[in-house]
C-alpha positions in Angstrom: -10.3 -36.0 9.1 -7.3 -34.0 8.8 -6.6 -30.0 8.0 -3.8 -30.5 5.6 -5.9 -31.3 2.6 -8.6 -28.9 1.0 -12.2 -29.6 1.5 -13.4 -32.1 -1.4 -16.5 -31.7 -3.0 -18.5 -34.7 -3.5 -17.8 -35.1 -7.1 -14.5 -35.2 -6.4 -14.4 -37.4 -3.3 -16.2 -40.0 -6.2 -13.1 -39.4 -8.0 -10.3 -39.6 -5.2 -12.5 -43.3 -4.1 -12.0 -44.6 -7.6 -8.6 -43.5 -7.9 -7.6 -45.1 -4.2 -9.3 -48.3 -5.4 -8.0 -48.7 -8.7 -4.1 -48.0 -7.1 -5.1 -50.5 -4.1 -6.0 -53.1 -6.1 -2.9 -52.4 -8.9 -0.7 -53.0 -5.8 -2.0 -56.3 -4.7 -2.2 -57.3 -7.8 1.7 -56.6 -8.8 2.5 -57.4 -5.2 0.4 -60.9 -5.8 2.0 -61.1 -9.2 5.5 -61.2 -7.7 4.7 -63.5 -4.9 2.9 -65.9 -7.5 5.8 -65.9 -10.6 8.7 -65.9 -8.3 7.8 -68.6 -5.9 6.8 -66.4 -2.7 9.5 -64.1 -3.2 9.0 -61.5 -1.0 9.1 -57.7 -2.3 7.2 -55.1 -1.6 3.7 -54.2 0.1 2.1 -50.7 -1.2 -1.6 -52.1 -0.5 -1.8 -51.1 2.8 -0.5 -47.7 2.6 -2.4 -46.2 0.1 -5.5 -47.4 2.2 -4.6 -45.3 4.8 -3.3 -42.5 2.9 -7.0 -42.9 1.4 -8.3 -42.1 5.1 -6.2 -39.2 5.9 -7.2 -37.5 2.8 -10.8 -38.6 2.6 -13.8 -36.7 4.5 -16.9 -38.0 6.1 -18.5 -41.2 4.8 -16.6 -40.8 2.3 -14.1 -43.2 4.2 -15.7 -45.6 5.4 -17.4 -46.4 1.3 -13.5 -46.5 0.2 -12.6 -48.5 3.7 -15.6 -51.3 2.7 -15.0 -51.1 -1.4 -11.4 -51.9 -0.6 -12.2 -55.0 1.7 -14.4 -56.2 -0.7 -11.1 -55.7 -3.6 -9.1 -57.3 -1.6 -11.2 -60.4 -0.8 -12.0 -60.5 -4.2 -8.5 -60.7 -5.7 -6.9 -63.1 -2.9 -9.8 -65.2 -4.1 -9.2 -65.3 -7.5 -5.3 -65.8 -7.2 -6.3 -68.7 -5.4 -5.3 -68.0 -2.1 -6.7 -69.8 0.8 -10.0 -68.6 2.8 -8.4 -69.1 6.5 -5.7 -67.1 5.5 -8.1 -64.1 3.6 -10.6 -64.0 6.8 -7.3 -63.6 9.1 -5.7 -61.1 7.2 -8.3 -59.0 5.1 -9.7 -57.7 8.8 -6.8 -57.5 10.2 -5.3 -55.0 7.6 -8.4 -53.0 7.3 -9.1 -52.3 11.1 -4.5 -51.7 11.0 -4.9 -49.3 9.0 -7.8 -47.6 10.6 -6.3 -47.4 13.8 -3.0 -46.0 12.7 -4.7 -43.6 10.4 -6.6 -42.7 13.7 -3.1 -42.5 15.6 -1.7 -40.4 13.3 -4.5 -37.6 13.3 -4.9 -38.0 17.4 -1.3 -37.5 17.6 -1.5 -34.0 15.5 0.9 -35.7 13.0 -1.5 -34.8 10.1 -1.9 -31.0 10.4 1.9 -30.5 9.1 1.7 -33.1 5.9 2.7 -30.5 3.5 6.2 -29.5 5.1 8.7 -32.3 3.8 9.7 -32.5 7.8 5.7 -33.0 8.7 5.7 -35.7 6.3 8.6 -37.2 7.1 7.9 -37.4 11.0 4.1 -38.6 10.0 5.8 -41.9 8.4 8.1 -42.8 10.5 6.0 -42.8 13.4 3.5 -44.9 10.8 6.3 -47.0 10.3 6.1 -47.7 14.0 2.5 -48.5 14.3 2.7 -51.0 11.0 5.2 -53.0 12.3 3.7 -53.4 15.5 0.7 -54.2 13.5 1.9 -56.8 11.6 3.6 -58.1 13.9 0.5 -59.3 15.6 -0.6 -60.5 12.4 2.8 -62.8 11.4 2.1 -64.1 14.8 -1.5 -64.9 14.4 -0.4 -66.5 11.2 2.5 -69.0 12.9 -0.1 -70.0 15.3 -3.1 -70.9 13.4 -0.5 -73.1 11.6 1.5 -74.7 14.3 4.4 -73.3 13.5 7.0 -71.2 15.5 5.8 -67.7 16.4 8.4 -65.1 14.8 8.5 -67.1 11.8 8.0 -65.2 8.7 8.3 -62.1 10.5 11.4 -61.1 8.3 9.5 -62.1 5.0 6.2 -60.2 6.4 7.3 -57.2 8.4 10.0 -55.6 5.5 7.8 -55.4 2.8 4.9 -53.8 4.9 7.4 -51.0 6.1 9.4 -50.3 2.6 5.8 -49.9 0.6 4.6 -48.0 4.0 7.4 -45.5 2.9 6.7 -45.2 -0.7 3.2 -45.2 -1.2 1.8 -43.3 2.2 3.1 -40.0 1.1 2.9 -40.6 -2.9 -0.4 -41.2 -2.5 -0.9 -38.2 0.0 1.2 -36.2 -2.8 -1.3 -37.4 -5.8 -4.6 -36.5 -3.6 -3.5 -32.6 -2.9 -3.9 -30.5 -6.0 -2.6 -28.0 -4.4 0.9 -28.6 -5.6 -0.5 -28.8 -9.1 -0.5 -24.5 -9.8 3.0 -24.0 -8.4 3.6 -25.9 -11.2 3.0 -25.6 -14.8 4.3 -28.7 -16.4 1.9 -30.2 -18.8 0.6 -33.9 -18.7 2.3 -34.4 -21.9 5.4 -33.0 -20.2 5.4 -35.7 -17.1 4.9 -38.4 -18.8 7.7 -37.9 -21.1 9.7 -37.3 -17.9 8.5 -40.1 -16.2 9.0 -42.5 -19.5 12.9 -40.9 -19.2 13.3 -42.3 -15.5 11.4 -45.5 -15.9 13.6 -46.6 -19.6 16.3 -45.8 -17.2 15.8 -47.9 -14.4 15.4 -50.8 -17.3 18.4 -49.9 -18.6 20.4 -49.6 -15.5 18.8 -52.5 -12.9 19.4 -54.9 -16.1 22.4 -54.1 -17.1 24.5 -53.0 -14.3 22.9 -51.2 -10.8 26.3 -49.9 -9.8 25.3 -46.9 -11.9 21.8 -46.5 -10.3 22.4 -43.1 -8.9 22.5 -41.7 -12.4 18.6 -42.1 -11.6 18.9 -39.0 -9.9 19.7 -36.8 -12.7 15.9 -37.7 -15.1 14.1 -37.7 -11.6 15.3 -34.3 -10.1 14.7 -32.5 -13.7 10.9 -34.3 -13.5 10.8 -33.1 -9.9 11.5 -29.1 -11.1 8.7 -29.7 -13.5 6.1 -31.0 -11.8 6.9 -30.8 -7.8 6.2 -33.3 -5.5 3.4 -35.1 -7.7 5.8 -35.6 -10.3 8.1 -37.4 -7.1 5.4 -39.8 -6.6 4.8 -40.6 -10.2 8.0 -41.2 -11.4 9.4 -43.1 -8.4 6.8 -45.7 -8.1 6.5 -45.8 -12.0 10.9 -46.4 -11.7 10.1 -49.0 -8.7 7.7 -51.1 -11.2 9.8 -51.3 -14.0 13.3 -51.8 -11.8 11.9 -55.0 -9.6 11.1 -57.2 -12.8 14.1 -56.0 -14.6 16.1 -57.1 -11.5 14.6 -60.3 -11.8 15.2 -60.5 -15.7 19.1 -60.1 -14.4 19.2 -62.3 -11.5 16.6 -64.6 -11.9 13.8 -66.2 -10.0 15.4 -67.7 -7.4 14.8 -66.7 -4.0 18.6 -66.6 -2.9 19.9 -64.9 -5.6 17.2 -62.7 -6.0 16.0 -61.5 -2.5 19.5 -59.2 -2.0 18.9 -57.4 -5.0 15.8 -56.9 -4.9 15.9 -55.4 -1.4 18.7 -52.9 -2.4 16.0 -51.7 -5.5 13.8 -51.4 -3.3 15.8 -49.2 -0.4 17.8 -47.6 -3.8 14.0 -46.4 -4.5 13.0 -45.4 -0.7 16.2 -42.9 -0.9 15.6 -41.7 -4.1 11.8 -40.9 -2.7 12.8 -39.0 -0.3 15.1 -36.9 -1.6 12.8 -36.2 -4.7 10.2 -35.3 -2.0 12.3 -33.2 -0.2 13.9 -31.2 -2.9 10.1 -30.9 -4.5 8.6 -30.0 -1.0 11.3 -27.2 -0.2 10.9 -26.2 -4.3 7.0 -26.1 -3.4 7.7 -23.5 -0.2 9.7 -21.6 -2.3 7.1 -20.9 -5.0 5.0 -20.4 -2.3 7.1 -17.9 -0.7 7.4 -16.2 -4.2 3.3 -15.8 -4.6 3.0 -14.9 -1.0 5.7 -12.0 -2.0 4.1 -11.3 -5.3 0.6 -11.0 -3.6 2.4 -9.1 -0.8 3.5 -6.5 -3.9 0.3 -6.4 -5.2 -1.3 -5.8 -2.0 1.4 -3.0 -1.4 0.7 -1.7 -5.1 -3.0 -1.5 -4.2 -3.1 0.0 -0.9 -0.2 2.6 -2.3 -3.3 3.4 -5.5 -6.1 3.1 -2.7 -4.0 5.6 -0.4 -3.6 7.8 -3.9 -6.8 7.7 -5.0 -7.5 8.8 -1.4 -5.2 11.8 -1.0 -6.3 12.5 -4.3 -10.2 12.8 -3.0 -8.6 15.1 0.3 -7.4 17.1 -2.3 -10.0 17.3 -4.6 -12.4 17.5 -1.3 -10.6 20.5 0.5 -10.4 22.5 -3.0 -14.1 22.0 -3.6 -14.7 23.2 0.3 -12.5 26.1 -0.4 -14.1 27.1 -3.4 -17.6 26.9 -1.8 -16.2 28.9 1.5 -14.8 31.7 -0.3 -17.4 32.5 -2.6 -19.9 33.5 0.2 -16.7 35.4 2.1 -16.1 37.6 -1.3 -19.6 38.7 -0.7 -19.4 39.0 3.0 -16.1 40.8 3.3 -15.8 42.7 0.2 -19.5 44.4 1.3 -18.6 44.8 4.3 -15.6 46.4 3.4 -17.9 48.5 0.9 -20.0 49.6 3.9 -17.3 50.8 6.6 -16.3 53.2 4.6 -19.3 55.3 4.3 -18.5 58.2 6.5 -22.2 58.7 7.6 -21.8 55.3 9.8 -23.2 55.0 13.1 -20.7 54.0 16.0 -22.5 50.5 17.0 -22.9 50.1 13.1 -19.3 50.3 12.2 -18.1 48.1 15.4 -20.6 45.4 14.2 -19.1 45.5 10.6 -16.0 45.2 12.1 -16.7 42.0 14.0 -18.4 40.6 11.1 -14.8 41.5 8.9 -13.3 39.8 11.7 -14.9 36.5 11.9 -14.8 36.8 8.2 -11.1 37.0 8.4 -10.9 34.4 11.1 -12.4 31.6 8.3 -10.4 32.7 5.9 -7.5 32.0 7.8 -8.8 28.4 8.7 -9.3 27.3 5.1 -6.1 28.8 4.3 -4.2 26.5 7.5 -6.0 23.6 5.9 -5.2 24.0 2.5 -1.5 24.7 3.6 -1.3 21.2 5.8 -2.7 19.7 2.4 -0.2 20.7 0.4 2.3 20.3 3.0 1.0 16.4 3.7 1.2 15.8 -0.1 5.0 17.4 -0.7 3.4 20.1 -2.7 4.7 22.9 -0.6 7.8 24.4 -2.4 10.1 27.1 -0.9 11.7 30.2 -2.3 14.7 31.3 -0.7 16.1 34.9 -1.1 18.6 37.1 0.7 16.8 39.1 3.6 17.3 40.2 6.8 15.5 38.6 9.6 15.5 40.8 11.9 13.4 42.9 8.9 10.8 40.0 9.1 10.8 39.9 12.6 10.0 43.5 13.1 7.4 42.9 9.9 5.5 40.4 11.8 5.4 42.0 15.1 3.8 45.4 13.5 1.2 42.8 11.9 0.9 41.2 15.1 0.3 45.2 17.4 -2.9 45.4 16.6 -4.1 41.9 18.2 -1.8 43.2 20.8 -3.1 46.7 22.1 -6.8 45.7 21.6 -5.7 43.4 24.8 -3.5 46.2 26.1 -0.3 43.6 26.1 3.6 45.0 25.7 5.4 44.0 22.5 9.1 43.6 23.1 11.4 43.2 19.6 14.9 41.7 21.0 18.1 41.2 18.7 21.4 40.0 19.3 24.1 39.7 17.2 27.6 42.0 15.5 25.1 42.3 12.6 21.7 43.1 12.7 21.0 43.9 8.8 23.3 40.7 8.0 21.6 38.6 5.2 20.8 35.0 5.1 19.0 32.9 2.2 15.3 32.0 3.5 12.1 32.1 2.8 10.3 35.4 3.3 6.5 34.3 3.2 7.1 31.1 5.0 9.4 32.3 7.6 7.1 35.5 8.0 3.5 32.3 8.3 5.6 30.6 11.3 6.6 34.0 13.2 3.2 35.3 12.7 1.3 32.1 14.0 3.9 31.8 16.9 2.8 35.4 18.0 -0.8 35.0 17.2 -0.2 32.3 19.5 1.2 34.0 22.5 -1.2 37.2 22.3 -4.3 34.9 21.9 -3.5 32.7 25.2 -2.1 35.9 27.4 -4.8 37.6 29.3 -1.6 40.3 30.4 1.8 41.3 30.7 3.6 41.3 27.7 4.8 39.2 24.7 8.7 39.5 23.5 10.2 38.3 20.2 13.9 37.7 20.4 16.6 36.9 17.7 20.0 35.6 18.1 22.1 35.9 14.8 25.3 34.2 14.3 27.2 32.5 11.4 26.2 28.8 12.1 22.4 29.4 13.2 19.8 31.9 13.7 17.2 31.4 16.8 14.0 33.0 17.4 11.9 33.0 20.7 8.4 34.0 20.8 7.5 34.1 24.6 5.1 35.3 26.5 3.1 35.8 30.4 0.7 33.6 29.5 -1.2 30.2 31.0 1.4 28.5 30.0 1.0 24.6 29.1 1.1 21.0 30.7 4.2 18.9 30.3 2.5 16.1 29.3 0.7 18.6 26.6 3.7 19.8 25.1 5.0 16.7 23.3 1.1 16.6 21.3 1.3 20.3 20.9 3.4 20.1 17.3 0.9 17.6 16.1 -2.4 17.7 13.9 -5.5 18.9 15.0 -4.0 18.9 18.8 -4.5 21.6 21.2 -3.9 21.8 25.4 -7.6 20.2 25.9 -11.4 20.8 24.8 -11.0 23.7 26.6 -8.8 25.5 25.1 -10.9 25.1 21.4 -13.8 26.4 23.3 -12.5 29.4 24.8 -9.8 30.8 22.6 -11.2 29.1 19.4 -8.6 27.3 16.4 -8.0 24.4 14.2 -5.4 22.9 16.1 -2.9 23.1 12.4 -1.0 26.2 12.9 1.5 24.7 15.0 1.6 21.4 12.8 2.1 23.6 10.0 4.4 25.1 11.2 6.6 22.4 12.3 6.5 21.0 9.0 7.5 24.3 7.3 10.9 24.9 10.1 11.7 21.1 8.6 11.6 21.7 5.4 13.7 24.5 6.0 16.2 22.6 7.6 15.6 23.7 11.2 13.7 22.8 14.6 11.2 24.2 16.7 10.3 23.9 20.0 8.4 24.6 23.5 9.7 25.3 26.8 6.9 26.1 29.5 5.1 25.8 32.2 1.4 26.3 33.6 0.6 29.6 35.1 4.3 30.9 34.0 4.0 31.5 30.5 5.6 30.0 27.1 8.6 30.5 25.1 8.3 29.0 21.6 11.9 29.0 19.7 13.0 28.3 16.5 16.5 27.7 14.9 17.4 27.7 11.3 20.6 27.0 9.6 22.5 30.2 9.0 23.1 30.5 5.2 24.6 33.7 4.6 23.8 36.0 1.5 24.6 38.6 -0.7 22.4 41.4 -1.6 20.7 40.7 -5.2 21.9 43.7 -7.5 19.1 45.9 -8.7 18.7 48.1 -11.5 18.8 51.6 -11.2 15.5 53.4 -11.1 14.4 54.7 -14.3 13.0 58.1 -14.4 9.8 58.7 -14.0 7.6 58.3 -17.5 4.6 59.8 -18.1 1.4 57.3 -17.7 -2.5 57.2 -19.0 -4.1 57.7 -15.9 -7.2 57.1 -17.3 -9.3 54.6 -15.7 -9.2 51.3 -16.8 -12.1 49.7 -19.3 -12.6 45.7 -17.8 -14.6 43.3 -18.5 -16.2 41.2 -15.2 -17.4 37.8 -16.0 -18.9 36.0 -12.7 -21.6 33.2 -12.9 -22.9 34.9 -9.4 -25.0 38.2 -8.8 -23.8 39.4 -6.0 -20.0 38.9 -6.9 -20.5 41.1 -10.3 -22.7 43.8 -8.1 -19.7 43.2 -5.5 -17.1 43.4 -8.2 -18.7 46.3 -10.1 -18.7 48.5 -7.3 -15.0 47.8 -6.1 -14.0 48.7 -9.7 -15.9 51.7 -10.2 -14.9 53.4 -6.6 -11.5 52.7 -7.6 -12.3 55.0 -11.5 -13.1 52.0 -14.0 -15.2 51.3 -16.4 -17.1 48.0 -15.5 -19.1 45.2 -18.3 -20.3 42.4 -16.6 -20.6 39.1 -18.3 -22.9 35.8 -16.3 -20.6 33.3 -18.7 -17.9 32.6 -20.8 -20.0 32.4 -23.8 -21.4 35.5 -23.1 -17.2 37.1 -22.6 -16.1 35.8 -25.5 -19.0 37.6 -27.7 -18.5 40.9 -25.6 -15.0 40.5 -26.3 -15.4 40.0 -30.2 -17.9 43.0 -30.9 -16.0 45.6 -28.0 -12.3 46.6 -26.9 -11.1 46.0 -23.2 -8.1 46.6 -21.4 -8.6 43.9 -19.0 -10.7 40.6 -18.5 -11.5 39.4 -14.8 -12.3 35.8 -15.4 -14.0 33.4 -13.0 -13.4 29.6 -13.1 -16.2 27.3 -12.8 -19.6 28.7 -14.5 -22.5 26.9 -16.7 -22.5 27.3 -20.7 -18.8 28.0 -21.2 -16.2 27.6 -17.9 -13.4 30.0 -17.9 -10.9 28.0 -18.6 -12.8 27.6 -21.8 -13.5 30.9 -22.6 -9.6 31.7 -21.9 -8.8 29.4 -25.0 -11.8 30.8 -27.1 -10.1 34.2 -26.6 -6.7 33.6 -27.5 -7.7 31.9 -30.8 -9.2 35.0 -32.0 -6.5 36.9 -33.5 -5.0 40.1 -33.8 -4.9 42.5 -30.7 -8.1 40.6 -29.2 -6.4 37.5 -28.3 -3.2 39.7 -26.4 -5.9 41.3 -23.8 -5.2 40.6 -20.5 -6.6 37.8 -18.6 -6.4 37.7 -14.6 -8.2 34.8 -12.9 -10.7 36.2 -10.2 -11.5 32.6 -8.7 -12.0 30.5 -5.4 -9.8 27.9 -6.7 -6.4 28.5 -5.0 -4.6 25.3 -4.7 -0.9 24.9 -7.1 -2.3 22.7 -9.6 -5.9 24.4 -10.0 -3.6 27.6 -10.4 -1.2 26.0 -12.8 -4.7 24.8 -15.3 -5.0 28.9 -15.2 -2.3 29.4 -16.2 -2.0 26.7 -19.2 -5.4 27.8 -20.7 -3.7 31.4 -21.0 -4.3 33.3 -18.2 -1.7 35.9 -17.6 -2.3 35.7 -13.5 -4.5 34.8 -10.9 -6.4 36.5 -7.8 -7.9 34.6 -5.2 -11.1 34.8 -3.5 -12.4 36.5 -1.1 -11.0 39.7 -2.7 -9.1 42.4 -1.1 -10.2 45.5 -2.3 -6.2 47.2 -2.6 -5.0 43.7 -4.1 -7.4 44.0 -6.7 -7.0 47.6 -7.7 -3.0 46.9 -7.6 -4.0 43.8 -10.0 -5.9 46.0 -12.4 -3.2 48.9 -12.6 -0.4 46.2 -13.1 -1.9 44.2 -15.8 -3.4 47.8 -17.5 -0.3 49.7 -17.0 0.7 51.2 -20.8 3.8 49.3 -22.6 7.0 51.2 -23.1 5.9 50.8 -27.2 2.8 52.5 -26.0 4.7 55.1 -24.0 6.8 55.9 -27.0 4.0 56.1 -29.5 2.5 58.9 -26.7 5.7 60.8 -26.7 6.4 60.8 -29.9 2.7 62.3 -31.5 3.2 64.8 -28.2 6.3 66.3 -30.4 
């Protein structure tokens, strides 16, 4: 009937029946009681408003078998206190189709959809109020004329009562049949009734003895209302308003003169103590309520913040594993093809289609690399490592990188610097600062058909700016604001015919703002592009170096390693890079199979893959260094696909002295070998001193 109170189940629609009926008939019965031992007396009337509180709360037929168990209660009590028949078959309908039809009102007015707000409530019985005494009204009159006598007589006895239990019992009832307010809560039975027994010995004590000092009621009722909320309101106030009216009566007496006063300002003393034990309970509810909503609001934040970890930390886990799969075939791919350009005896057509297989090789390289770098860059991974340098030395660096791209499409290169000091050193970032100048040119050569591409640099003590532009196609306005985003490019277009992920500008955006600066676009279609960027100027002073020692004399014998590769073609691959460059080469397929070619046979140098069956490198690494002796002090270098920080960092924990990524460059790897093989000074002096 109304949306303010949780769907019952039937079982429990059983229960809130018996519990309307039994407080329906206790309140004729005490209301009877009254009227009976004190000569008509009139008090209080709580019968009719727990019926309807019964039909707001109650759902389906459900009503209706409370709505006829009560009739039948009702005529069976007046009948038993002797009351006359007339008067039972004029009233008994007459208050069960009154309370229907205001119960009606109240949900066809929308008054019932707000009944747990202290305001909703509030508003719902007064305009009840309204209806009963219009009600009863027609029933005082119906009464004075089936008797003859005048017809507002015994409206003041009649109409009072009615309203006064109206505004008790509608909303304790209401408060009793929502167990909602029952969790917010956590005051045991045990608890309330104590509480309860406090306010009720209370109101003995104080409506016997003197009610001037009635408002110390408030004190046991508001602590019962912080324990138990607004059900605990209901309880103890109608449980206080029982014991108060016969211990007003116990003071004053029975006579109707002397007793009607007091008993009236007990009964408004207990309407004002209702409602502000309802209000403060009500407005304690909310804010309970308000504190779970927050708490679940936390804990929805605290899960989405683990759901968005455990998220990143798949990405993470995902790219690495896409890496590692992607490199692995490009060792093979570029480091043979690498192998085959260089035999002299290779046909022209041959060596061009090498070259544009080096190439495309290249070109995925550089895409894995671009999405690993926005990875670590999304996850705040990305560190920078400032040193003094010059930029116009970077500058220059990146545009001889850059020439080749260049005069394959017969475009100009034009260096530009301004400034008092040219060589003038600043604190950044070499690699990074070289990634963004390098992409920005890339950039400007790929999407230039010709003309010429210039790099400018204006130094000066507050800010240093570069300009990459270029005689290009230039780009949209309404483009330019996307360009600086992920995985954005001019249009579908422009992927298609010129090729890209769409990151390097992203990335590099994100690197100029961890450096402090800003980059930018200014351009136009048809007229070319000029991309600038502007760092903080934090001048530098050169970093003191040693002076060179003098040349010592070196073992240049070639170099005995051991290879250990789960796959074929990486050992064949490996094996042949090694040997061209004057090693001696042992492959091992495992780390089981190093560690006992490492125990029976001397190396100078272990080249250790990651991930492989039987025994992982990182495995074999630890199995190594628990040998012993000279054994467990040979170098390790990590040859492995894995390239992000962290899978980097495990290398390093498990022992490894350094780490070489996949696909292999054949001059990185040779410079690897002679640095990690290179003889000790101890070793040097040992040599010089059994050459005396």
């Amino acid at each position: 009937m109304i949306a303010g109170i949780q769907n019952p189940s039937r079982d429990d629609q059983s229960l809130r029946i018996a519990g309307l009926l039994a407080a329906f008939g206790g309140s004729i019965i005490f209301s009877l009681f009254l009227a009976g031992a004190t000569h008509n007396l009139p008090s209080i009337w709580t019968a009719n408003a727990v019926v309807i509180a019964g039909l707001l709360t109650l759902k389906g037929n459900a009503r209706w078998i409370m709505l006829a168990l009560v009739g039948f209660t009702h005529v069976a009590i007046e009948l038993i206190a002797g009351v006359r028949v007339s008067f039972i078959l004029l009233v008994v309908p007459q208050d069960l189709i009154q309370n229907v039809l205001i119960a009606l009102g109240l949900e066809r007015l929308g008054l019932t959809n707000h009944m747990r707000s202290p305001w909703g409530l509030a508003r719902m019985t007064a305009v009840a109020s309204v209806m009963v005494i219009v009600f009863s009204t027609i029933t005082t009159v119906s009464l004075a004329l089936m008797h003859g006598k005048p017809m507002w007589s015994g409206w003041a006895d009649w109409i009072p009562p009615n309203v006064l239990g109206l505004f008790l019992a509608m909303p304790t009832t209401i408060m009793l049949m929502d167990r909602r307010h029952k969790p917010l809560f956590p005051a045991s039975a045990w608890q309330l009734t104590m509480l309860t027994t406090l306010v009720v010995v209370s109101a003995v004590a104080i409506f016997t003895w003197d009610p001037g000092l009635q408002a110390l009621l408030f004190a046991p009722a508001m602590l019962a209302v912080f324990r138990g909320g607004p059900r605990a309101a209901a309880i103890l106030v109608i449980a206080s308003l029982a014991a108060s009216i016969p211990a007003v009566l116990h003071r004053v007496g029975i006579d109707r003169d002397l007793a009607l006063t007091p008993l009236r300002h007990a009964v408004i003393f207990h309407v004002m103590l209702f409602a502000v034990c309802l209000t403060a309970a009500m407005i304690l509810e909310r804010q309970k309520r308000l504190q779970a909503l927050m708490a679940r609001g936390r804990d929805a934040a605290r899960d989405a913040q683990t759901s968005a970890q455990a998220a990143n930390k798949a990405k993470s886990e995902f790219l690495a594993t896409i890496s590692h799969e992607i490199r692995t075939p490009l060792n093979s791919i570029l480091g043979f093809a690498g192998l085959v350009a260089a035999d002299p005896g290779l046909s022209p057509d041959s060596r061009r289609r090498l070259d544009l297989i080096e190439r495309a090789g290249r070109s995925l390289v550089e895409i894995v690399n671009d999405l690993l770098d926005f990875s670590k860059l999304e996850a705040g991974r990305m560190e920078l490592d400032p040193e003094p340098l010059a930029p116009a030395v970077v500058l220059r660096d990146a545009m001889a990188i850059a020439a080749p791209a260049a005069e394959a499409k017969t475009l100009a290169l034009r260096v530009e610097i301004e400034g008092d000091d040219k060589q003038a050193l600043f604190l950044l970032d070499e690699t990074r600062l070289r990634q963004v100048l390098l992409n920005l040119l890339s950039n400007a050569i790929k999407f230039t058909r010709d003309g010429h591409v210039t790099a400018r640099l204006e130094l000066s003590e507050r800010r240093l700016r570069f300009e990459v532009s270029d005689t290009g196609i230039g780009i949209a306005p309404d483009v330019q604001a996307r360009l600086f985003q992920r995985f954005t490019q001019a249009d579908s277009s422009i992927s298609r015919g010129y090729g890209g992920t769409g990151l390097g500008l992203a990335i590099s955006k994100a690197l100029v703002t961890r450096m402090g600066g800003e980059i930018g676009v200014v351009s136009a279609p048809g007229r070319g592009s000029c991309f600038w960027v502007e760092l903080p100027a934090h001048p530098a002073q050169p970093t003191p170096r040693l002076d060179a020692a003098a040349p010592k004399p070196c073992d240049t014998r070639g170099a005995r390693v051991l290879l250990v590769d789960d796959h074929h073609v990486n050992r064949e691959l490996g094996c042949a890079l090694l040997t061209l460059g004057g090693h001696e080469v042992i492959t091992a397929e495992d780390g089981a199979s190093a560690v006992s070619l490492l125990r029976d046979q001397d190396f100078d140098l272990v080249l250790m893959d990651v991930h492989m069956p039987v025994m992982d490198g990182l495995a074999a690494t630890n199995a190594i260094r628990a040998m012993g002796g000279t054994k467990a002090r040979v170098p390790i270098l990590a040859l492995s696909a894995d390239v992000m920080p962290e899978q980097v960092a495990r290398c390093v924990a498990a022992g490894m002295d350094g780490h070489l990524a996949k696909p292999i460059v054949r001059d990185a790897l040779l410079a690897a070998v002679a640095r990690f093989t290179a003889p000790s000074e101890q070793d040097l002096a040992r040599s010089a001193s059994s050459n005396l």
